[in-house]
Backbone bond lengths (Angstrom), bond angles and torsions (degrees), N, CA, C in turn:
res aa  C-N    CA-C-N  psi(-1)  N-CA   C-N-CA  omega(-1)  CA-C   N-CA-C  phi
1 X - - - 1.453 - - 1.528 108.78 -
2 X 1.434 116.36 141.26 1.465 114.31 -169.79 1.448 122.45 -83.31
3 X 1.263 129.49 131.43 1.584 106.12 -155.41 1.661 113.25 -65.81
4 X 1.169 127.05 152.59 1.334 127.43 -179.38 1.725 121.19 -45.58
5 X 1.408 104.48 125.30 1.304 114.25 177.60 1.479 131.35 -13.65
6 X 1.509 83.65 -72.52 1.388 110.46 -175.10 1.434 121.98 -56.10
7 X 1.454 113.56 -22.83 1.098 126.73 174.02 1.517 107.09 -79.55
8 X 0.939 116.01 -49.55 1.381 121.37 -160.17 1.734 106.77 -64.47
9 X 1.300 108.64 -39.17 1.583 112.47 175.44 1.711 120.78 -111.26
10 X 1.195 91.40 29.51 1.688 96.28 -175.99 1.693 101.10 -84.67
11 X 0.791 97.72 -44.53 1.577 118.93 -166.12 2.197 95.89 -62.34
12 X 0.971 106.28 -49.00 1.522 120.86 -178.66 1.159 87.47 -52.00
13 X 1.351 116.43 -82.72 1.376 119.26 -139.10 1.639 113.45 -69.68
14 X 1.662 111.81 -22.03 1.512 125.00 174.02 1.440 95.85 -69.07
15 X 1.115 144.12 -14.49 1.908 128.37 -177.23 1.259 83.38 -121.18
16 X 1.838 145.38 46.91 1.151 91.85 148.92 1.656 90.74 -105.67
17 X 1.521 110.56 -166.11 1.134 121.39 -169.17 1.351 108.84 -140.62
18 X 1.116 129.52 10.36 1.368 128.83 171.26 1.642 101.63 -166.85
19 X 1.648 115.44 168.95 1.654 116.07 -168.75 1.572 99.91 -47.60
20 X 1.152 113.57 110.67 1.756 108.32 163.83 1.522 107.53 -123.40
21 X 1.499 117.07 165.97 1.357 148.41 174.68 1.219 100.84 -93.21
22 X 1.415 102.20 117.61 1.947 102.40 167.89 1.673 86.50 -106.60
23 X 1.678 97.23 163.51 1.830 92.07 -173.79 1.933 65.37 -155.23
24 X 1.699 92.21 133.36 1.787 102.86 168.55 1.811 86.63 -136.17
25 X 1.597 71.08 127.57 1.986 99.71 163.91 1.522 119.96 -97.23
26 X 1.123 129.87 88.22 1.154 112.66 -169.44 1.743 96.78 -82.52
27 X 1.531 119.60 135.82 1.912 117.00 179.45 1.482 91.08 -120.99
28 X 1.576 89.02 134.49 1.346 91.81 160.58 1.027 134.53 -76.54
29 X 1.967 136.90 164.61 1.065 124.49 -162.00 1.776 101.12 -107.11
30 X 1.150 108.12 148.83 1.823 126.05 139.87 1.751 99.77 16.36
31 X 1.135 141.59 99.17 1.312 107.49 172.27 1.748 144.12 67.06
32 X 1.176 75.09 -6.19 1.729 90.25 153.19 1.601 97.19 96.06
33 X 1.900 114.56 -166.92 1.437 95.75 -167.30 1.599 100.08 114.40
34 X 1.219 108.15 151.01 1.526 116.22 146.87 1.463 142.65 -47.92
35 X 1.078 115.11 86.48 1.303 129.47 165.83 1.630 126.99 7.44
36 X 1.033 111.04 114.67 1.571 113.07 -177.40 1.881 97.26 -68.38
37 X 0.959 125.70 161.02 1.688 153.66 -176.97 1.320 123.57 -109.28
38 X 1.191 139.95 86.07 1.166 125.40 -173.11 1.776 107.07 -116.07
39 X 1.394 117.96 101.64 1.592 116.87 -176.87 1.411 101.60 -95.46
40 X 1.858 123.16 146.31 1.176 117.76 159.72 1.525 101.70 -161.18
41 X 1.524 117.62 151.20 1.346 112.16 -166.99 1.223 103.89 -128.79
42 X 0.940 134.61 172.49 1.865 141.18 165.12 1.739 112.48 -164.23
43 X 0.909 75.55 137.44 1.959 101.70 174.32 1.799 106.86 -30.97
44 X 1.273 126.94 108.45 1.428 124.28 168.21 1.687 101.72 -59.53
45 X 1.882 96.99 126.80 1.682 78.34 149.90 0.878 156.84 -66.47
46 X 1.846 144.86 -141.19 1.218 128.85 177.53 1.329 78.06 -112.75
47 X 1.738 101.35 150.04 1.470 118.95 163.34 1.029 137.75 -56.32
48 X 1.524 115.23 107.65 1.637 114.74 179.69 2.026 113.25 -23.19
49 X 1.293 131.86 102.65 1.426 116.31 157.87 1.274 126.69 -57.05
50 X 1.100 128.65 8.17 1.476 148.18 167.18 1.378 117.67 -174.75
51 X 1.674 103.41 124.48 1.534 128.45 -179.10 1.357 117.45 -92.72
52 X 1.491 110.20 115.81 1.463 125.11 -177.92 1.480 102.44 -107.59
53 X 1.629 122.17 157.19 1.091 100.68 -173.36 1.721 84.71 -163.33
54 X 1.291 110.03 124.51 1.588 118.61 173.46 2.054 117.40 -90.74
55 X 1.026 143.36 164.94 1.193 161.55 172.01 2.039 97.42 -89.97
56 X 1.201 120.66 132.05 1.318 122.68 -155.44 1.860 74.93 -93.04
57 X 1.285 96.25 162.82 2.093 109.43 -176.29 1.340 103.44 -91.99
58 X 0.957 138.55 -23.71 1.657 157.58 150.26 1.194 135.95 -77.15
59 X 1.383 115.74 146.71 1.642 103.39 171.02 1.338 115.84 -97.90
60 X 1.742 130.86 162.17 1.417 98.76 166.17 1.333 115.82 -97.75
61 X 1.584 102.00 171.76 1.302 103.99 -168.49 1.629 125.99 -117.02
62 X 1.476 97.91 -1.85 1.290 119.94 172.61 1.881 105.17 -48.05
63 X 1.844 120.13 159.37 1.496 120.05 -172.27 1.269 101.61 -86.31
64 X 1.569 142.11 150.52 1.160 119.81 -165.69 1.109 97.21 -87.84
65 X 1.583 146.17 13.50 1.891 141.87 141.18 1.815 93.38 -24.59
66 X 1.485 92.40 -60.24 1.390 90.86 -138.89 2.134 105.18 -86.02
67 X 1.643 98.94 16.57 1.576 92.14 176.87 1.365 123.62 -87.90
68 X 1.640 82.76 -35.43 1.905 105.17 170.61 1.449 135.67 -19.58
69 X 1.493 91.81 -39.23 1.401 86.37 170.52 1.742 117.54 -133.26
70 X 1.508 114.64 -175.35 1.560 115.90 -166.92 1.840 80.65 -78.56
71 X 1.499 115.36 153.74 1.205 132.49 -169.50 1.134 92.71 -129.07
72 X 1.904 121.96 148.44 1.926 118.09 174.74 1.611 85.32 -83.54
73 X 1.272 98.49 -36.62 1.743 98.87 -178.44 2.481 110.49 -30.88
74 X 0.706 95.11 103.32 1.305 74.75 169.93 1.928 125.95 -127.38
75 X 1.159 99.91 11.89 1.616 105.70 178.84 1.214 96.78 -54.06
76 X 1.641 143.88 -71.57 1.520 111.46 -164.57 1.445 132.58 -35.14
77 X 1.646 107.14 -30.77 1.583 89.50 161.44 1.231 132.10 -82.41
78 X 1.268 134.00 -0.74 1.542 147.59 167.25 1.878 91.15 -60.98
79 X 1.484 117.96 -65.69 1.084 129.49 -169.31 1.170 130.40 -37.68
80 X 1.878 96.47 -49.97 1.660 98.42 -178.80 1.689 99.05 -104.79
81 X 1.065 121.10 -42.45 1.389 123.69 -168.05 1.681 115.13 -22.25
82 X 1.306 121.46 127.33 1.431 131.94 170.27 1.266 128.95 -73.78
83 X 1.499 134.50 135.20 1.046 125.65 -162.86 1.763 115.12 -90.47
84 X 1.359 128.23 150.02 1.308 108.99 172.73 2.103 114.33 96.85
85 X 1.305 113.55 -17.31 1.155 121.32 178.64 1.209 120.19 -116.09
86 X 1.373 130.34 -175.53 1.424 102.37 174.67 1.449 123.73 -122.47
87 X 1.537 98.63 -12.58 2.024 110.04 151.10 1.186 102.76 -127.01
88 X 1.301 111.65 155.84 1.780 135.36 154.76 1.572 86.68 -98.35
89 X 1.530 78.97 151.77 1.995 116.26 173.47 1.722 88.07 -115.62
90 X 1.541 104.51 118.31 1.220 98.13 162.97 1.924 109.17 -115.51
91 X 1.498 94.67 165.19 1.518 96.91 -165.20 1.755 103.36 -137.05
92 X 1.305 120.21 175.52 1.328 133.42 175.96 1.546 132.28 -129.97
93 X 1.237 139.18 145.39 1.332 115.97 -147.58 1.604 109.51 -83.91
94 X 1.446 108.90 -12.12 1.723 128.13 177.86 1.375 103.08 -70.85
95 X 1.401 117.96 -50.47 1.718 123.65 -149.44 1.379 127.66 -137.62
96 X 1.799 111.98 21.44 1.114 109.40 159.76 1.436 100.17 90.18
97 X 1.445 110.60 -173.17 1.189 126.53 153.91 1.362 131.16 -54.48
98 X 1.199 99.24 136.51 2.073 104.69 -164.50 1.714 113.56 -107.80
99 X 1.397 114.41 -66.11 1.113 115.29 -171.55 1.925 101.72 -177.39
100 X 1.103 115.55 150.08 1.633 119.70 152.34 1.476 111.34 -58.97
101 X 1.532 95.96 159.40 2.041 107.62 -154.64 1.725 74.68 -84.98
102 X 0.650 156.05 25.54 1.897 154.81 177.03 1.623 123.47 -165.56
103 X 1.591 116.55 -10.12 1.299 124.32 152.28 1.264 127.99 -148.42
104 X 1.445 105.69 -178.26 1.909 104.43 175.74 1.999 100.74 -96.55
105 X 1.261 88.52 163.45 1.586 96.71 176.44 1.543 111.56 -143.56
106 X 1.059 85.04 151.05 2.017 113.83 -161.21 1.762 111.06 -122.26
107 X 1.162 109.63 104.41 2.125 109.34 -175.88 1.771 85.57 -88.31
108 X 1.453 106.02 120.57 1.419 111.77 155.57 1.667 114.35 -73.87
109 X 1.315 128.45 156.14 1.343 107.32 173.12 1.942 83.32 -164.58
110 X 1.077 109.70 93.70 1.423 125.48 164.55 1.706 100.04 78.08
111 X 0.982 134.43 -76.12 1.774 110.74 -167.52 1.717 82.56 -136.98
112 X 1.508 124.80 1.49 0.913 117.10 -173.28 1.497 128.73 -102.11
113 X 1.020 149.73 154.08 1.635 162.84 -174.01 1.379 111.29 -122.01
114 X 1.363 100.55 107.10 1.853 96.89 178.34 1.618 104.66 -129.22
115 X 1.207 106.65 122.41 1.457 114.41 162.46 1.479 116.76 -139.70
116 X 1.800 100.47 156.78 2.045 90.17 175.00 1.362 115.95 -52.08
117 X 1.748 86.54 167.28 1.314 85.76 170.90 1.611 100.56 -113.47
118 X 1.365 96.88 -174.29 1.567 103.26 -162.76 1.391 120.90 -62.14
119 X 1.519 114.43 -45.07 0.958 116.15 147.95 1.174 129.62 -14.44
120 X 1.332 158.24 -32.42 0.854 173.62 -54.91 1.809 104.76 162.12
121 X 1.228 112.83 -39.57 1.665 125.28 -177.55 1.220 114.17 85.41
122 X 1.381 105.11 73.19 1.270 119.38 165.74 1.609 130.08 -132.92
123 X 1.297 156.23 147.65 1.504 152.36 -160.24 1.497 83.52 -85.67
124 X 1.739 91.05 132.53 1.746 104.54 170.87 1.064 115.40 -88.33
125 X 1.122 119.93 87.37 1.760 121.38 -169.91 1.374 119.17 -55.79
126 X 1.655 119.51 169.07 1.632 106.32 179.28 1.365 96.18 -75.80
127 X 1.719 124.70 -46.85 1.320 115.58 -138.99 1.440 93.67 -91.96
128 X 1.541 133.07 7.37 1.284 127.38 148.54 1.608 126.82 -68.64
129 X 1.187 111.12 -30.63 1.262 126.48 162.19 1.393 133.61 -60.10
130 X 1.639 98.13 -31.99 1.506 114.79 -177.44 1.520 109.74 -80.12
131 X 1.565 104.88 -21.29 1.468 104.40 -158.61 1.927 99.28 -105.94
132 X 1.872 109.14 -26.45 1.596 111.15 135.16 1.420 110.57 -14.01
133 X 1.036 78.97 -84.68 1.986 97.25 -155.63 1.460 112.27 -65.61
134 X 1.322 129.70 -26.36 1.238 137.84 174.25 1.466 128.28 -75.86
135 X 1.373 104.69 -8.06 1.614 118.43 -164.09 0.908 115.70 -64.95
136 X 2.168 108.19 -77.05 1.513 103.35 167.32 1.353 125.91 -29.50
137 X 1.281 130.06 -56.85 1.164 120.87 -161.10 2.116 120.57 -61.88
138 X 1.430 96.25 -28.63 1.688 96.47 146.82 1.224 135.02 -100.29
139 X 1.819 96.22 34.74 2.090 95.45 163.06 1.276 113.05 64.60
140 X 2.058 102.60 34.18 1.693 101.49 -162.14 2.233 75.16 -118.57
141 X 1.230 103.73 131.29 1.454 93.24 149.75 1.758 129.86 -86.54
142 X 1.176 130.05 158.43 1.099 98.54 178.52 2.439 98.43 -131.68
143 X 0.940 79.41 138.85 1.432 87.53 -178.00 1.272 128.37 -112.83
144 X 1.012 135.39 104.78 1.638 147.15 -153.26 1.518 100.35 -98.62
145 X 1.352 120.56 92.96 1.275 142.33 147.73 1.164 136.34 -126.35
146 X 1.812 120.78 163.75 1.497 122.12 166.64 1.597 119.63 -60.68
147 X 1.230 105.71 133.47 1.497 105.83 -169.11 1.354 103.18 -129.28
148 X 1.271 109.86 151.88 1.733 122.53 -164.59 1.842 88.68 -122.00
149 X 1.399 92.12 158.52 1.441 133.62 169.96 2.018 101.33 -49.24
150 X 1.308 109.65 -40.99 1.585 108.48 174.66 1.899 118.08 -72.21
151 X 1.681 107.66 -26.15 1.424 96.59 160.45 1.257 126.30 -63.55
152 X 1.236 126.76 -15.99 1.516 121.88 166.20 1.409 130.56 -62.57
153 X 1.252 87.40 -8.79 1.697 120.08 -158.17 2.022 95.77 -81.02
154 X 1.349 98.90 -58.11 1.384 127.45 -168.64 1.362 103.20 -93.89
155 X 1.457 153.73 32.72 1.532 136.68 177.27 1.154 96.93 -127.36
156 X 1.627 110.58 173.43 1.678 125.33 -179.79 1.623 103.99 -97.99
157 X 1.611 98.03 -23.72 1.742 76.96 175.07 1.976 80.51 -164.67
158 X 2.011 91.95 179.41 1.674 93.48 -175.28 1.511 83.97 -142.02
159 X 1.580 110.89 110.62 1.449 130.92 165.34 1.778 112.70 -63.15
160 X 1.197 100.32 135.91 1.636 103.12 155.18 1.383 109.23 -124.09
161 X 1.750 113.06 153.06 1.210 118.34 -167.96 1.546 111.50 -139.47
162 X 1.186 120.17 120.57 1.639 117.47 167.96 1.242 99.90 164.24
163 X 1.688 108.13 158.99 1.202 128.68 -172.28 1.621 125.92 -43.66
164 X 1.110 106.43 -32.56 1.447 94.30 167.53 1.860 113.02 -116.42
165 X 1.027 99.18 51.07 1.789 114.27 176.58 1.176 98.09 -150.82
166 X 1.571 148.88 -49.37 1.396 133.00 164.95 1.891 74.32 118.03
167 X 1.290 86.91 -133.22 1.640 115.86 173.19 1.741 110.44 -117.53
168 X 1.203 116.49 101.47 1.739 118.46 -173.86 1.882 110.49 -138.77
169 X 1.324 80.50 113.40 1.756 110.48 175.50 1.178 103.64 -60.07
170 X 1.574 105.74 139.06 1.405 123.70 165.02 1.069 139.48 -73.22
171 X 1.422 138.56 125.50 1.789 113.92 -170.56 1.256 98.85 -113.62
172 X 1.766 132.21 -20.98 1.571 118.96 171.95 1.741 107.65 -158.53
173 X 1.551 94.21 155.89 1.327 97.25 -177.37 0.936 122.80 -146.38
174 X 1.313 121.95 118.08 1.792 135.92 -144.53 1.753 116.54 41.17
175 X 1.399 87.33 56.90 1.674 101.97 -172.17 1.159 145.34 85.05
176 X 1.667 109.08 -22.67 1.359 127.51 156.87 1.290 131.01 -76.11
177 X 1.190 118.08 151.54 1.439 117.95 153.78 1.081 121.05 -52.05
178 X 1.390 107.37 144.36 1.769 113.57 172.60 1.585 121.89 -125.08
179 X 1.163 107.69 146.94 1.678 101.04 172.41 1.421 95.66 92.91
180 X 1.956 97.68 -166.56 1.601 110.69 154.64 1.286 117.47 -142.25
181 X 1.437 110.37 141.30 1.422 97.43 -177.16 1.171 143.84 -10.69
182 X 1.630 118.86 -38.89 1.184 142.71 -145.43 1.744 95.73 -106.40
183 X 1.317 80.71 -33.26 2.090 82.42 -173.78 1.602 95.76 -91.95
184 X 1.018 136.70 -40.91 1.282 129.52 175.04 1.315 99.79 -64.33
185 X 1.472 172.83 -152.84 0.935 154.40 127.11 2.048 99.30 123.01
186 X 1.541 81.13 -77.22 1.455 103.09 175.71 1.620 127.14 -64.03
187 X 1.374 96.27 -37.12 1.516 119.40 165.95 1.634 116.05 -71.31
188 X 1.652 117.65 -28.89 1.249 104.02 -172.73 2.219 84.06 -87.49
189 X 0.510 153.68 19.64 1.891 148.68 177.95 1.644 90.36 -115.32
190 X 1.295 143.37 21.98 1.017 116.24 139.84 1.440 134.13 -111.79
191 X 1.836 125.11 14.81 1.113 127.41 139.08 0.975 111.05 -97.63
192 X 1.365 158.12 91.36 1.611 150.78 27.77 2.067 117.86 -59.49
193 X 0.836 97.12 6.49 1.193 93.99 147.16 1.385 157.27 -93.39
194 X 1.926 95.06 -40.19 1.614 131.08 155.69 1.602 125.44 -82.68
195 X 1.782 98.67 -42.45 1.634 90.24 155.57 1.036 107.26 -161.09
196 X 1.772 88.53 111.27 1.559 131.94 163.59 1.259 110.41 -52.88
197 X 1.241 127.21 -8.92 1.852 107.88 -176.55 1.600 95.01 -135.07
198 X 1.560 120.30 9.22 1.297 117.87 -176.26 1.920 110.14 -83.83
């Protein structure tokens, strides 16, 4: 049994001293057994004041078993990651668009919220979850589908979501503008809405 959470990152998060990322690996052992622990934290950066965001030149090719979850493995993002922006959207040749190499993403397009669904092979983030669960209550539907490279084409704005991005609107993608004023706008008022203390 894995030792209790709270324990395991209490201690992290009481020494840090400024916004940090705690990240726990739990590895399994040799033959099974209780789980080895691996805690480590580092300083969040400062928030991009403007989010650029490229289309990765590749697809990945990993099984989506193996996208599901956060991996220590991390060369695929060395691999595809774009230079000059501050996320890649990476995608697959089955299922569209997947997720940023560090968050999930959401195309608003009039009262609506569409992002994959997991199925699909992607990490279920918290602050995707938060913004799940938070939707209805701002008259947002949210619709869980495969999404192509042409919905970017057609939305008012392109959300990113995860723990160390909060909720952060897009302003261009692969050099363009994205969205519309009006939908970006609207899209940046829903992290202080969902998290008020984020």
């Amino acid at each position: 049994m894995p030792p209790d959470l709270a324990e395991v990152i209490g201690p992290a998060i009481a020494a840090a001293e400024v916004p940090t990322l705690v990240r726990v690996a739990f590895l399994a052992r040799p033959g099974g057994g209780v789980p080895r622990v691996e805690v480590s934290s580092r300083p969040l950066p400062p928030a991009p004041t403007r989010w650029r965001v490229a289309l990765a030149a590749s697809p990945r090719a990993e099984p989506v078993e193996e996208r599901r979850h956060k991996q220590l493995d991390r060369r695929w993002v060395a691999a595809l990651a774009v230079a000059g922006v501050e996320e890649t959207l990476v995608w697959d040749e089955e299922r569209g668009l997947l997720e940023g190499t560090r968050s999930n993403l959401f195309v608003a397009r009039g009262d609506e919220l569409l992002t994959p669904p997991l199925s699909a092979g992607l990490v279920p983030g918290v602050v995707r979850a938060e913004l799940l669960a938070g939707a209805p209550d701002l008259r947002l539907l949210v619709v869980e589908r495969l999404l192509t490279p042409a919905d970017l084409l057609r939305c008012d704005a392109l959300l990113l979501t995860g723990s160390g991005v909060g909720i952060a609107v897009v302003e261009e993608c692969d050099g363009r503008p994205i969205g519309t004023a009006a939908g970006r706008a609207r899209a940046a008022r829903l992290h202080s809405a969902l998290l008020p203390g984020g």
